[in-house]
Structures are given as C-alpha cells and as structure tokens.
N, C-alpha and C positions, 0 to 999 in steps of 0.2 A: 421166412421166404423172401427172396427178393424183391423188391418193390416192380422189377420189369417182366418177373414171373407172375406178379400178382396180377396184375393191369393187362397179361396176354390175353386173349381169344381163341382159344383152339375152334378147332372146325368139329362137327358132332362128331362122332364115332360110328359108324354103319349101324351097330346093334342099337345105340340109342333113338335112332334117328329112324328106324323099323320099328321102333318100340312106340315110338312118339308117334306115328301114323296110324299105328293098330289099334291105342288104345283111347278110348272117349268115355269121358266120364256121363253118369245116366241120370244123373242130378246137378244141380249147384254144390259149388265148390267153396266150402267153410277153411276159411285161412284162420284160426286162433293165435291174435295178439295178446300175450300174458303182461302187457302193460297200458297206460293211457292211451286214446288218443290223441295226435297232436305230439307227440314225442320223437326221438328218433327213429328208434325202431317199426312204430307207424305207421312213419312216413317211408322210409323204404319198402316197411310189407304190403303197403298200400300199392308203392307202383310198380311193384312185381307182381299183386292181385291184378290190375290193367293190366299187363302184360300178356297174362295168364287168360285173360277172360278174352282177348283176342283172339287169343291160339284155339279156343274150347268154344264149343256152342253153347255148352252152360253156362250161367252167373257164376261168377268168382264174388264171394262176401266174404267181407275182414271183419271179424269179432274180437271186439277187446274184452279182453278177462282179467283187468287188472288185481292186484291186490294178493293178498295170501304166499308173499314170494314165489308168483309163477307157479305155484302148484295147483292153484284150480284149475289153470287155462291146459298142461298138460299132463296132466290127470282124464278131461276131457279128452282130449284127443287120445289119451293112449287106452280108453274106453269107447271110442267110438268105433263102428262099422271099420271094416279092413278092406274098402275099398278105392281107397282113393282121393275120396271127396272129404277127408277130413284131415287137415294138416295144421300143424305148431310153426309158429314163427318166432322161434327162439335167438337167446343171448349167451352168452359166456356163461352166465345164472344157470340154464341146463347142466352144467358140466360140474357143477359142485354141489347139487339137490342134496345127491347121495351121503355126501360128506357133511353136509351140514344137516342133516335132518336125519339119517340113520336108519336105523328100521320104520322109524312112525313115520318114512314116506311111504305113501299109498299107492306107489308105480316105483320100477326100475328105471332112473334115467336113461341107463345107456341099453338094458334090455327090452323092454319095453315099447322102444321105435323101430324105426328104420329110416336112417338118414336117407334126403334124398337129394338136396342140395348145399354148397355152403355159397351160399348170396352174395357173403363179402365180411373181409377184414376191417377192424374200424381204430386205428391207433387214439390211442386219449393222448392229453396236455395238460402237463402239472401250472395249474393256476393259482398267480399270488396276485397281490392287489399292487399298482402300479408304484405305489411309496413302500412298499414290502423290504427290508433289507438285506433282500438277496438279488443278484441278478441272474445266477445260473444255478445248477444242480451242486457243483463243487461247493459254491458260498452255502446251499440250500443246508447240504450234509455238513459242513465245519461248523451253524449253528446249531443244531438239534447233537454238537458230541458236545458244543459247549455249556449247554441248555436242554439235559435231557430230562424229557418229561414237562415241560414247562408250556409246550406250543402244542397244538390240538390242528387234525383235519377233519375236513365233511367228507361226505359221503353219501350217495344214494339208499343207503340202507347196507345190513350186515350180509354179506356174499355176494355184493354187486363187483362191476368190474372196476369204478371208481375206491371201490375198499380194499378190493383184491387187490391193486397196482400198488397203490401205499404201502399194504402189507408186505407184499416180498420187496419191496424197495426197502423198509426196514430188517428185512431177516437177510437181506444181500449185502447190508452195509451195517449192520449194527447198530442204528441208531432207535431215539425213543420218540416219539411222537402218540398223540392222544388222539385217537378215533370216537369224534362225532356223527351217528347214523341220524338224516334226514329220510322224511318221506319222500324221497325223489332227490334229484340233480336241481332242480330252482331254489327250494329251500336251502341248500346247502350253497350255492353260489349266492344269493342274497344275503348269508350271514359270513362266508368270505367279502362279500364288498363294504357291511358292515364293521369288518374290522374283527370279526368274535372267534374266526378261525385264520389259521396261516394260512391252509392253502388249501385247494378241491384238485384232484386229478378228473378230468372232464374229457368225455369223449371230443373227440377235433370236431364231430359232426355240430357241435352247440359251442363246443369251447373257441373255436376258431374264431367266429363271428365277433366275441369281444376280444379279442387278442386285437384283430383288425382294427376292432372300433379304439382302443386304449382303453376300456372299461377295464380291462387287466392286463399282465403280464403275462406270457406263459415263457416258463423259462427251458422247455423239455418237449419233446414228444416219446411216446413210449414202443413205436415196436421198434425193429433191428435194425432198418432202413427209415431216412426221414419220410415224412408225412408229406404227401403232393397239395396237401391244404393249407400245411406251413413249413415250406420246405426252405425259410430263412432259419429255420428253428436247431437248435443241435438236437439228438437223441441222449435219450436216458442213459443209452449204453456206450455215451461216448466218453462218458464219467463213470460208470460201473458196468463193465465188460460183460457182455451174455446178459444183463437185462432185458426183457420184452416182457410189456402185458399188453391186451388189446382185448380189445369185445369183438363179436363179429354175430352178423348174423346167418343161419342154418335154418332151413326147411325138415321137420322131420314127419313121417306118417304114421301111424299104429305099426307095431311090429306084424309081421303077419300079413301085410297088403302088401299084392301082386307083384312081382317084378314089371310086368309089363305097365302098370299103372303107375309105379314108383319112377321108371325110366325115363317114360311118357310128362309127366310132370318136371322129374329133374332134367330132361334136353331142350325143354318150352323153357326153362327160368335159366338157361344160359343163354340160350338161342334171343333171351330176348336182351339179358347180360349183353352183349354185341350189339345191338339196334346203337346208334349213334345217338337218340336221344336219351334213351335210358344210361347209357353210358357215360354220358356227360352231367346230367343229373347226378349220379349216379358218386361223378368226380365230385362233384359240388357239395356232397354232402360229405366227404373225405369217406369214403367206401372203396376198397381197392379189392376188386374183383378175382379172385383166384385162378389161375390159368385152367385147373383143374377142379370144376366142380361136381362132378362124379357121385353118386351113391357109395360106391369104395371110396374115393376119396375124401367126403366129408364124415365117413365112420370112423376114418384113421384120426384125422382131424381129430376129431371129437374125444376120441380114447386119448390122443394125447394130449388136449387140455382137462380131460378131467384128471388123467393121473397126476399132470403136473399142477393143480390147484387146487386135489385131495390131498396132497403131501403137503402143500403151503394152510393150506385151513388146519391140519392135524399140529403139524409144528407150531402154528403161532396162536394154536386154542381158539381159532375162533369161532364166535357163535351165532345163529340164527336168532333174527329181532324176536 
C-alpha cells in the first residue's frame, strides 16, 4: 500500500459510527497482549487501550500473555465470551499459527475470530553492525552468493516477522544465510553488536532508535514504500523488486461477537487513530496507519498475509521453536 494511503484518515462511515453509539460494553474491557510488556507491541496496544477506555465507561485492561508463541494469549480470546469485552492484540505471528503448528493448534487462526481493526503497519530494518562489510542490500546479497552458508542471522524466534523477512529475502534472491532463533529481539541485537551474528531484521519501531544513535547500521527498510522513521534509508525492494515484509498490528474478537460490538470497537480505535496525539505517537513509533481500517478490511488483510506466509513457511520448511 502506499505510504500516503496508509497515513490517511478517512471519516467513519455512518453504519460504523451508529454502531459505535448503540453499543456499550456491560464489563471491563480485557485487551490480551500475546507478548511482554514494555515491548512494541505493548506499547502501541497500551495506547489504543487509553484511547479505548475514553470512548467506553468501562475499564479498558491490557493483559500480557506472553510466551508459548502467542498461542495461549489467543486461544484465550478465541474462548472467551462473544461479547465484546474480550480482544487479541495481535502480530504478523497470527497469520502463520496455522502453518506452523498444524492441526495441534487448538484454535483456527483465521476461523476462530473476527477481525475488527488493523492498528497499523510497522516496516522492519535489516541491521548490521557499523564496521559490517556491507553498506547496502546489493553488497549484503554479493556476500552471502560468495560465502554461502558461512554467516548466520538473529531472530526473535521461529515464525516471528524478524525470521519471516530474512526468509523470503532468501527464497527471493537465492542466497544462504544461517537462522539463529532468540528469545526475543534484545537477545538477538546484543549478539549482533557482539559481533556473533551478521545481521537482525528489526522492526523500525526499536530498530530505528540505534540506526539514529550509530549503535548500528541499517542498510534497508522492508515494506514497498520508505519508512517515515528512516526515510534516508533505501527499500529492500529497491534491490529486489516486489519485496515487502512488515509486522503490523490487528484487533481481533472471538468469532461469533456482535457486529454491533465489533463495529463499535473498531470506529473507537480509528476514531481515536486520527486524535493528533495518538497520531503522532503513533508516527514515532514507525506505525503507519491504514487509510482503511474496517472489519472487512483487516479480514482481507489478514487472509492475505497469511496465504502469503503459509506458502513462505511451506517452501523454506520452516519450523516452530
């Protein structure tokens, strides 16, 4: 999508915006984070829970569920009451459960919900260490065809979106590179600055901050349009044409809960998407807002990165930690 399609603000929609006034939730409102807190994701679903809890007379509470690759935290939600009051604040992670876990997951990812917002797009940055010797993507690819197998990346773990970007960057271009899974993104950046890995693909939202400081390089950003957090930076795809991977965050509710509750919720988290401080924030964290964040639209969304990262998991064998 375009970077000035993403960053729009449309106006609600009449049906949304009747939806949003009918419907009040008759409890607190349980937002389930399937990772730390203090992370990125966190932090964004934290200030979309404020947002939320303004709109609503209830409490808006954020629950972090980390651990178990995101399948405890929605597993719960897609078990909970089909009311309303219980929602997933999901990652890219969502979108390839299915494929990386098979039948022995215990929810449908994509059946199982009901989208109701998509929050925001989040581009990552291929991170090397400042004496690295590459300076761009082209140098990046001419070492790994003349040294394959020899250089090793981090990784947040097996089907996060720092492993995924790597991956189809290698099945796009042919090249061999060794996949090191960390417990997270700091692990994995600590033993890049160490020197023990080439590179980490990092989302902009953490990777940016050292690109700024010189603590690293970043030689790329990865969706299709530059990144408004490093918009000195080329794109992935300015060296291999049709590249994009990204993370992004999405609101999803139990399959089965209300349109008028689902509506109701997703017009509050655009409605508040527009407020200029959340916005700006919003910018700061490299989050680039979807002109269109709709129930239809974050379903489509959604189908289409999991088909397109169920065929990358299938092709390049990959596996859950």
């Amino acid at each position: 999508m375009h970077r000035r399609a993403l960053l729009a603000a449309p106006l609600l929609a009449p049906g949304l915006a009747a939806a949003q006034a009918a419907w009040t939730p008759d409890r607190p409102i349980r937002l389930l984070v399937p990772f730390a807190a203090g992370g990125p994701t966190d932090v964004v679903a934290r200030l979309m829970a404020d947002a939320l809890a303004a709109r609503f007379p209830q409490r808006v509470v954020v629950e972090n569920r980390a651990g178990g690759g995101t399948i405890p935290a929605a597993e719960a939600v897609a078990r909970a009451p089909k009311d309303g009051t219980t929602l997933l604040f999901t990652t890219v992670t969502h979108a390839v459960l299915r494929a990386l876990h098979g039948r022995a997951l215990p929810f449908d990812p994509l059946v199982d919900f009901a989208p109701v917002a998509l929050v925001g797009v989040v581009p990552m940055v291929i991170l090397v260490r400042p004496d690295a010797p590459v300076r761009d993507v082209p140098e990046l690819l001419a070492l790994l065809r003349r040294e394959p197998g020899r250089h090793s990346y981090g990784s947040s773990g097996a089907g996060g979106s720092s492993h995924l970007g790597v991956e189809l960057l290698k099945a796009m271009t042919g090249t061999d590179i060794s996949h090191i899974p960390y417990r997270g993104t700091a692990p994995a950046v600590a033993d890049l600055l160490g020197g023990r890995v080439l590179l980490v693909m990092d989302s902009v939202a953490t990777g940016a901050a050292q690109v700024r400081q010189g603590a690293l390089r970043g030689l790329a950003t990865t969706a299709e349009r530059p990144s408004a957090a490093l918009p000195d930076l080329p794109t992935v795809a300015a060296a291999v044409p049709g590249f994009a991977a990204t993370t992004w965050n999405a609101v999803l509710a139990p399959a089965g809960t209300p349109d008028g509750a689902v509506a109701a919720v997703s017009a509050a988290l655009a409605e508040a998407a527009r407020r200029p401080d959340i916005a700006a924030r919003l910018l700061e964290l490299g989050v680039e807002v979807p002109a269109d964040m709709s129930p239809p639209a974050t379903a489509a969304f959604i189908r289409a990165e999991a088909a397109k990262w169920e065929d990358l998991v299938a092709r390049a064998n990959i596996r859950a930690d």
